[in-house]
C-alpha positions in Angstrom: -7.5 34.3 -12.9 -6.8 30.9 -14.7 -3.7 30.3 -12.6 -5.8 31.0 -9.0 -8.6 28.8 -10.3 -6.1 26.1 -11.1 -4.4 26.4 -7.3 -7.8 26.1 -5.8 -8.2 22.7 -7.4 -6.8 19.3 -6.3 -3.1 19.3 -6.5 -2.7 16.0 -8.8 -4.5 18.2 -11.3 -1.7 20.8 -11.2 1.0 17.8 -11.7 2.6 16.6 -15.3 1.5 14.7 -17.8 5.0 13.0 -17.7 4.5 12.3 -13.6 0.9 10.7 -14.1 2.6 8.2 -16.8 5.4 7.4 -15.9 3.6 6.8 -11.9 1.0 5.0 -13.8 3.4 2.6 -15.4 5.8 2.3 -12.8 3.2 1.5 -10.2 1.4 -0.6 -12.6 4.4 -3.1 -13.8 5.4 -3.7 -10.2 2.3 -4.2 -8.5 0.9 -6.5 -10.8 4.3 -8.7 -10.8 4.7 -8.4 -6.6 2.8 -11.1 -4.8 3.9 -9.9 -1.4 1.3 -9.0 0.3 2.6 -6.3 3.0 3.9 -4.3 -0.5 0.5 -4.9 -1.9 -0.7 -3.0 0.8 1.4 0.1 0.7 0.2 0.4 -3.2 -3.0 0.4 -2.3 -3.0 3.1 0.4 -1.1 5.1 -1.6 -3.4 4.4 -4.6 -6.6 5.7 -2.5 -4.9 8.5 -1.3 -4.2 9.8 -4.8 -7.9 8.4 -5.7 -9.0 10.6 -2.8 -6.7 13.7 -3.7 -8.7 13.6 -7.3 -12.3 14.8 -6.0 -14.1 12.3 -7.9 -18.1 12.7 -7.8 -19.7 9.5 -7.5 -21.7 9.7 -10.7 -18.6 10.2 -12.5 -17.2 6.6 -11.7 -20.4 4.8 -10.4 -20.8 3.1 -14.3 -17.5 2.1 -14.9 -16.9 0.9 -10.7 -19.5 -0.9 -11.4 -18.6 -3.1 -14.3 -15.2 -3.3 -13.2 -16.1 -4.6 -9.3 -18.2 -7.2 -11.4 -15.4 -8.3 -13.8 -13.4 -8.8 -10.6 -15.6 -10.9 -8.5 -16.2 -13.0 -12.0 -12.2 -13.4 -12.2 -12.0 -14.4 -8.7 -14.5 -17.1 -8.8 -13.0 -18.6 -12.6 -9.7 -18.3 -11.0 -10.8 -20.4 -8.1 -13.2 -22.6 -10.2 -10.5 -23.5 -12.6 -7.5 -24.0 -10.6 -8.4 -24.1 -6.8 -5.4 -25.7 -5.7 -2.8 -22.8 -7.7 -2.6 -21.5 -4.1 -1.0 -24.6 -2.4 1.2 -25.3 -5.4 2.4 -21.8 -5.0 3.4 -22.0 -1.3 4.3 -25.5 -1.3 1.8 -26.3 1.3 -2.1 -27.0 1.8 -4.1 -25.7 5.0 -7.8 -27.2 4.2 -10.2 -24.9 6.0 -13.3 -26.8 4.6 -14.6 -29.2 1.7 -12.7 -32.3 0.4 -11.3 -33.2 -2.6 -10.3 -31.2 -5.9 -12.6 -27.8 -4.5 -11.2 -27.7 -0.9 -11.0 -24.4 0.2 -7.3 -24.3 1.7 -6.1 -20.8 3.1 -3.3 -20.9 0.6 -5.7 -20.6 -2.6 -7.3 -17.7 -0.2 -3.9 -15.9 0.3 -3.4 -16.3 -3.2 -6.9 -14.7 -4.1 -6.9 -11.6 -1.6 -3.4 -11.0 -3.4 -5.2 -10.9 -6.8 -8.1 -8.4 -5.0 -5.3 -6.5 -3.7 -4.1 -6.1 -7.3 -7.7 -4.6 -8.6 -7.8 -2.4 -5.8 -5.0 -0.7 -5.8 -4.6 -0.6 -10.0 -8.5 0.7 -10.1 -8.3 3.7 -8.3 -5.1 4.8 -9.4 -6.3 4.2 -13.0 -9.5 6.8 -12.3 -7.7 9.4 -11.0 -5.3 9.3 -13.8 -8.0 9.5 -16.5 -10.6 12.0 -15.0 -8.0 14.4 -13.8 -5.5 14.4 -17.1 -5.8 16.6 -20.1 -5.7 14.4 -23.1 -3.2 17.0 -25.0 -1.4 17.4 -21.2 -0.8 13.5 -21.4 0.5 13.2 -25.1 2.6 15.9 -24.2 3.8 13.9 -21.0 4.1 10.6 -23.3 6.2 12.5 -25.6 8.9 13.6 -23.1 9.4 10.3 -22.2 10.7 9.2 -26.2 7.3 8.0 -27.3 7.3 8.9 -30.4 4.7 11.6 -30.9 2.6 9.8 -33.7 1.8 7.3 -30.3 0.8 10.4 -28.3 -1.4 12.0 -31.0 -2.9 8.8 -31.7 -4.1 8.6 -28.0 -5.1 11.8 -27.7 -7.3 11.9 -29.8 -9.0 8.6 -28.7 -9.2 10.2 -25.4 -10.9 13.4 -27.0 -13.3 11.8 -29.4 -14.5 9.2 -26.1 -16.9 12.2 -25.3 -18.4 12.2 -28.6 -18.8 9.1 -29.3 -21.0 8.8 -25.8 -22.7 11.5 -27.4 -23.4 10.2 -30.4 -24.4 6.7 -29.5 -26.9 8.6 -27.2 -28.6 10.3 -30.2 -28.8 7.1 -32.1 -30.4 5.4 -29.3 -33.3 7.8 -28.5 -33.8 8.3 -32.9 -34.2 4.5 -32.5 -36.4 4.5 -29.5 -38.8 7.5 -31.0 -38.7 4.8 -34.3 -40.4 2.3 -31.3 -36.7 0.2 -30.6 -37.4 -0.9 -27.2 -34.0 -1.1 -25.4 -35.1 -0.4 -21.8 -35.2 -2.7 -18.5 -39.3 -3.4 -19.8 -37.8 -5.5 -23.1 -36.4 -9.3 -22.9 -32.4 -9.5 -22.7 -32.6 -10.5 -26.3 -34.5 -7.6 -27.7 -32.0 -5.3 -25.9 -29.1 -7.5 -27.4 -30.6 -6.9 -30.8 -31.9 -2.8 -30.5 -28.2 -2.5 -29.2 -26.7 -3.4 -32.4 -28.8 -1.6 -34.5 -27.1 1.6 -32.7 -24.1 0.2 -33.0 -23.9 -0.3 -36.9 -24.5 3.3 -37.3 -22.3 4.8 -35.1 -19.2 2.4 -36.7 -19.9 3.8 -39.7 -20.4 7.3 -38.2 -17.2 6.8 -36.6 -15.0 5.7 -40.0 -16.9 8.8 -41.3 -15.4 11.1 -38.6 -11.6 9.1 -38.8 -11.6 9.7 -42.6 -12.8 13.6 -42.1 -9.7 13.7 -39.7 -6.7 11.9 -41.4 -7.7 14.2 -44.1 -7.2 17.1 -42.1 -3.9 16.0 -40.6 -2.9 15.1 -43.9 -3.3 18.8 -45.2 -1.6 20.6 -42.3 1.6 18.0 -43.1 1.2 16.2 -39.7 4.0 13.3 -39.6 6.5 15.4 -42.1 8.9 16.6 -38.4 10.7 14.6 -36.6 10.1 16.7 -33.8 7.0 18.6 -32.9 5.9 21.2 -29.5 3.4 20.8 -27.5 1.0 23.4 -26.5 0.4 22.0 -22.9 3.6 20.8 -22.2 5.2 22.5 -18.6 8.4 21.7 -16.7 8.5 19.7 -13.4 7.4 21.1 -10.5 8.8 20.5 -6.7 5.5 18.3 -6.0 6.3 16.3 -9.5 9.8 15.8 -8.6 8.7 14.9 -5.2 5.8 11.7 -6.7 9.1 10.9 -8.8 10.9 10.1 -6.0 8.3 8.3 -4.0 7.7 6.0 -7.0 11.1 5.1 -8.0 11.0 4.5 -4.3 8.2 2.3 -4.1 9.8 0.1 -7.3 12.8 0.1 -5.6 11.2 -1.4 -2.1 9.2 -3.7 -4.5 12.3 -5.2 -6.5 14.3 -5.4 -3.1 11.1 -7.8 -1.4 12.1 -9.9 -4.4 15.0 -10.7 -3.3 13.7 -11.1 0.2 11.1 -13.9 -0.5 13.6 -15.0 -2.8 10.8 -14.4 -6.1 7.7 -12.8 -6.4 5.7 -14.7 -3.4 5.6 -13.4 -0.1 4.8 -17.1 1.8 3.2 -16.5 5.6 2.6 -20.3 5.7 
């Protein structure tokens, strides 16, 4: 019943922990040293169609899209604020499209922008569909078959498992300190909600160190560390479909490192 259940669902949930990491950090490391545009591209189609594969509700995502579409737009506009000729000295030319001076807007600082939104786009979604479709013990079991040793792959799994309660638990410290008559809510000032939000905070720290002790101990009394070696209760071999993502990525690293010797370094220059 558990294996028909698991063929109905989306097929990147039925693919390895060690395919989803080492795609993730393949994918990653290139497309975020490629500046070539047309590459930048392919990434991020194939990006949203493994986004698209993952089923994602939009609830699921619509905090953390959110806060991340903000932190781009914010980049994009220090980026340009701090430095808005980077683009010309990049390309070795200057195209002003409007405005004088040091803030001209020349199409070579926008080239150079869209490339850094091309980035987000295609790191974001492939970054979601790795986290909300992977088993925490799936991925340290993935991490581990790739030589990481597996004190590393414990250690993030069980960040990944304790996230959940920790959203938990900051929930039931904020409503205690709301029914106590903390106002954190859109009604109070931006500095009252600053100040009830670290009175939640300090708790859950300590609730936290409370619940890393309570664990260390336990790991300590089952010998955890003692092995060189250990198993992995959700570790699987490769399928043909991970096999197959294998292939495409080494692919796509090897197009990317072969455009570098094409523009002759990281820049793809239209101008």
């Amino acid at each position: 019943m558990h294996a028909e259940l698991e063929k109905q669902g989306p097929w990147i949930s039925r693919l390895s922990g060690t395919t989803k990491i080492v795609l993730l950090l393949a994918l990653s490391a290139i497309g975020m040293v490629s500046y070539d545009t047309r590459y930048l591209v392919v990434l991020t189609i194939f990006a949203l169609i493994f986004f698209y594969s993952a089923r994602l509700k939009w609830r699921q995502i619509k905090a953390l899209v959110y806060a991340i579409v903000g932190f781009t737009l914010l980049n994009l506009v220090l980026v340009y604020i701090f430095s808005p000729q980077y683009g010309t000295q990049i390309y070795g030319s200057s195209h002003i499209l409007f405005g004088s001076g040091f803030l001209a807007v020349t199409a070579e600082e926008l080239f150079y922008l869209l490339n850094m939104t091309l980035k987000y786009i295609f790191i974001v979604p492939l970054i979601l569909a790795f986290l909300y479709t992977t088993d925490p013990s799936e991925l340290a079991a993935g991490m581990n078959k790739i030589k990481i040793p597996y004190k590393v792959c414990y250690a993030v799994e069980l960040s990944l498992r304790y996230i959940p309660d920790f959203l938990r638990e900051y929930r039931q410290i904020s409503f205690a300190q709301q029914a106590r008559g903390l106002e954190i809510s859109k009604k109070a000032n931006l500095w009252q909600r600053v100040k009830g939000s670290s009175q939640i905070l300090i708790p859950l720290v300590f609730s936290s160190l409370d619940r890393i002790e309570v664990t260390t101990r336990a790991m300590r009394l089952r010998r955890f560390g003692t092995q060189k070696k250990r198993s992995w209760y959700k570790a699987h071999p490769l399928s043909k479909l991970d096999w197959f993502l294998l292939g495409v990525t080494a692919l796509l690293v090897v197009c990317g490192i072969w455009l570098f010797q094409v523009d002759q370094g990281r820049y793809y220059d239209p101008f």
